[in-house]
C-alpha positions in Angstrom: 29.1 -15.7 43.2 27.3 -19.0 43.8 24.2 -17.4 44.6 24.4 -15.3 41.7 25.2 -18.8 39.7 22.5 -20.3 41.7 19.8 -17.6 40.2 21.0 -17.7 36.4 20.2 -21.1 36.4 16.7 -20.8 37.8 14.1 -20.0 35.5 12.5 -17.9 37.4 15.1 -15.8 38.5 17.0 -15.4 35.0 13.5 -14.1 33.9 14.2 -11.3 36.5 17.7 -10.6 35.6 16.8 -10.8 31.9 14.8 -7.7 32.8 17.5 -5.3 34.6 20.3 -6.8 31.5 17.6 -5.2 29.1 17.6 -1.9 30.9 21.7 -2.0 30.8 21.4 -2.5 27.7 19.0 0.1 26.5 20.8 2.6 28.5 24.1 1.9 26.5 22.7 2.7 23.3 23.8 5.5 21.0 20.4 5.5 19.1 17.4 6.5 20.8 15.5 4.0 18.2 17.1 1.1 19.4 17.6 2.7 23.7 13.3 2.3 23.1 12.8 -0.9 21.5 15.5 -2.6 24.5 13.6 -0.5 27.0 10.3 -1.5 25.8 11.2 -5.6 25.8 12.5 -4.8 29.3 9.1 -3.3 30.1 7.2 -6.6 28.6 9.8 -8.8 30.4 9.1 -7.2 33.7 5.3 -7.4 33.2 5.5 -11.3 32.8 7.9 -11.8 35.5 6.0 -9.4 38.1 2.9 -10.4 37.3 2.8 -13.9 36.5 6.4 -15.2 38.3 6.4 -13.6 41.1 2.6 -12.3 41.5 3.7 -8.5 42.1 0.7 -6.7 40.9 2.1 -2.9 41.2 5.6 -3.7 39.9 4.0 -5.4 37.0 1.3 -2.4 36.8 4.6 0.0 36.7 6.6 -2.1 34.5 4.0 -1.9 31.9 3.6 1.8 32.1 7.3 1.9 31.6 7.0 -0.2 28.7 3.8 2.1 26.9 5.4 5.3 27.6 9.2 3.9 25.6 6.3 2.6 22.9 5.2 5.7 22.6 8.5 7.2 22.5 9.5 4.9 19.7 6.4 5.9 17.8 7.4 9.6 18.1 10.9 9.2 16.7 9.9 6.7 14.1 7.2 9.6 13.5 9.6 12.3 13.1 12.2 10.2 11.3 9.6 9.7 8.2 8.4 13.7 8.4 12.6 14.6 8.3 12.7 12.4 4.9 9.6 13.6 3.5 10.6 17.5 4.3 14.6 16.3 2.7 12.2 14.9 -0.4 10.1 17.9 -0.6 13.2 20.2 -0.1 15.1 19.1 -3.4 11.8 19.5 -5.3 11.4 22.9 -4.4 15.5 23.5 -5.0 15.1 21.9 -8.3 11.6 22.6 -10.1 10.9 25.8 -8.2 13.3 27.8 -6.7 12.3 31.0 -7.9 8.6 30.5 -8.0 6.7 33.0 -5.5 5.1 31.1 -2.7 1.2 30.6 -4.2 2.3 29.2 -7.1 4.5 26.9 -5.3 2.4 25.8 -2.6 0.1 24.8 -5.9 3.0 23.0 -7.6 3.4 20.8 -4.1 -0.4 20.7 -3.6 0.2 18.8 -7.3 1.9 16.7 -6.4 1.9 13.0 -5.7 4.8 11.1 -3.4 4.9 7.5 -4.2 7.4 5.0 -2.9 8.6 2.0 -5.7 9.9 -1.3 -5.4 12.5 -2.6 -7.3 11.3 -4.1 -10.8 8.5 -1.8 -11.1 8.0 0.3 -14.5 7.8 4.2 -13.9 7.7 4.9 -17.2 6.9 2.3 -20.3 8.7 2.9 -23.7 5.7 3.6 -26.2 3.4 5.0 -23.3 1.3 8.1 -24.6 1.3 10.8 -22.2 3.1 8.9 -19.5 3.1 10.3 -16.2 5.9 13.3 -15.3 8.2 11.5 -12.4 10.9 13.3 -10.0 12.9 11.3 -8.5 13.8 12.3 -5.0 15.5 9.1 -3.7 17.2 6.0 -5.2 17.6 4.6 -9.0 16.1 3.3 -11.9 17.8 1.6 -15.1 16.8 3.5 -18.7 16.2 1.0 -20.9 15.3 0.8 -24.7 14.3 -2.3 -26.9 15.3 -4.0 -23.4 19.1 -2.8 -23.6 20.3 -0.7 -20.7 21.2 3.0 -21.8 21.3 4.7 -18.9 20.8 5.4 -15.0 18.6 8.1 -13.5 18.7 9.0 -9.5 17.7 11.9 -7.0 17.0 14.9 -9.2 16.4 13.6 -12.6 12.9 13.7 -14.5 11.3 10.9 -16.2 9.2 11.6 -18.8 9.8 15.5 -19.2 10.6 14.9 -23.2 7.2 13.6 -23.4 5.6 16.1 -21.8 7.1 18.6 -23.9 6.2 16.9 -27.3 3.9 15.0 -26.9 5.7 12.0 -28.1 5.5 8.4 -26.5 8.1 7.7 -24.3 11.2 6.8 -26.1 12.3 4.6 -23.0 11.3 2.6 -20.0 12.4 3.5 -16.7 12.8 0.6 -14.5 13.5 1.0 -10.7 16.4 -0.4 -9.4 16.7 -0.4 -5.9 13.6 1.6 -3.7 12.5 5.1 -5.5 11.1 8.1 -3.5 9.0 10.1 -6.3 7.3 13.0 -7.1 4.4 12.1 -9.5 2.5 14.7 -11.8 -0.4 14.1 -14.1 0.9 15.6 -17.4 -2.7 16.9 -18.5 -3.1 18.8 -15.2 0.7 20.3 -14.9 -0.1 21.6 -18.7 -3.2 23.5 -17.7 -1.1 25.0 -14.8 1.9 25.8 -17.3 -0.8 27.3 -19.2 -2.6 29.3 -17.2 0.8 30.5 -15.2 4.0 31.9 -17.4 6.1 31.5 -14.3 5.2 27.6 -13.6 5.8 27.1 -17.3 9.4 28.9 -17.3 10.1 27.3 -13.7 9.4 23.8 -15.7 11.6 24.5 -18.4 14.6 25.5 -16.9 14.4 22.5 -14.4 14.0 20.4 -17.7 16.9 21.9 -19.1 19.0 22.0 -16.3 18.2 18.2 -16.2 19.3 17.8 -19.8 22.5 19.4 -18.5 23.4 17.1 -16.1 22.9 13.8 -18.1 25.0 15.0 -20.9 27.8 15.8 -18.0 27.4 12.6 -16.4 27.8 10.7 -19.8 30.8 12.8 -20.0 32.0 11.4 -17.5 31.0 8.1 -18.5 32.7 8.5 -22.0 36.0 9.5 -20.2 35.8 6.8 -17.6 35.7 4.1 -20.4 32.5 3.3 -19.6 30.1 5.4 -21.6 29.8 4.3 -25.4 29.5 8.0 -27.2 25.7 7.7 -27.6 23.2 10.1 -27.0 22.0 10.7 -23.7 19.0 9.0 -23.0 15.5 11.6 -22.2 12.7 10.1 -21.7 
């Protein structure tokens, strides 16, 4: 025990056991995220202490290949952890605009489309915009807002701007984010000429619209009979 002591307090030789406590420690995780990043600052730890401490060349040469190869690991599930989200994102936009479409006309509909990722505060749609752009929202909120009073909330699976689109009216709202938005942007001008050109695109688009419609009038429903709804129209933008 006093030798142990006796090491813990030397700089040198905490350094080294700082490296094996990191390797305990990575082991002990339940997520292979954070079972890297311990594994890696293990790695870097070693490769100081071998090779600047201690002047151990090859155990510094093979701590360092320990550390790259968890880096690389890391990469991979950080990798594969974004590709999962984006296939989830891209999965409720097929389930929602085009479910029924054959797959041509849907692998055009996706080739359409934009993913962008918002901050909080930024616009998505502008009350008074002409032609503003058709938004799908795939992953967190935005406020509806009009003549600066809140009216409304939209999340994963609503459309912004589909009344527009349809009518060729401004925007009758503006869509604010709230807290980070995964979309799906469409230029309106190019989705017509698809709509056009394609009867099934242009039903496909239509039901989704409606069946968007539906569920804003059933959540201010639920609103209404909360208390927390005021009886007014809801809110397309």
């Amino acid at each position: 025990m006093d030798l142990l002591i006796q090491q813990l307090t030397n700089p040198i030789s905490a350094v080294g056991h700082l490296n094996y406590i990191l390797v305990i420690l990575s082991v002990s995780m339940s997520s292979m995220r954070w079972l890297r990043i311990f594994a890696i600052a293990s790695g870097v730890v070693g490769v100081f202490y071998y090779g600047f401490l201690v002047s151990d060349q090859i155990s510094a040469t093979w701590e360092f290949i320990f550390a790259a190869v968890n880096a690389v690991q890391l990469a991979i599930v950080l990798l594969s952890g974004r590709r999962r989200a984006r296939d989830e994102d891209e999965h409720l936009l097929v389930e929602t605009v085009m479910p029924t479409l054959e797959g041509s006309l849907r692998a055009r509909m996706l080739k359409a489309a934009r993913w962008q990722t918002r901050e909080p505060g930024e616009v998505l749609v502008e009350e008074g915009e002409d032609a503003p752009q058709l938004v799908f929202i795939a992953r967190g909120a935005a406020s509806v807002e009009k003549g600066g009073v809140l009216v409304g909330v939209c999340g994963p699976g609503d459309f912004l701007g589909e009344m527009s689109f349809l009518t060729g009216k401004p925007a009758s709202a503006t869509v604010r984010v709230a807290n980070e938005v995964r979309c799906c942007v469409y230029d309106p001008g190019k989705l017509k000429l698809m709509a056009r050109k394609s009867p099934a695109i242009r039903a496909a688009l239509e039901h989704s619209f409606n069946h968007n419609l539906v569920g804003k009038l059933h959540r201010m429903n639920e609103a209404n009979r909360s208390g927390q709804g005021g009886g007014s129209e809801p809110e397309a933008v």
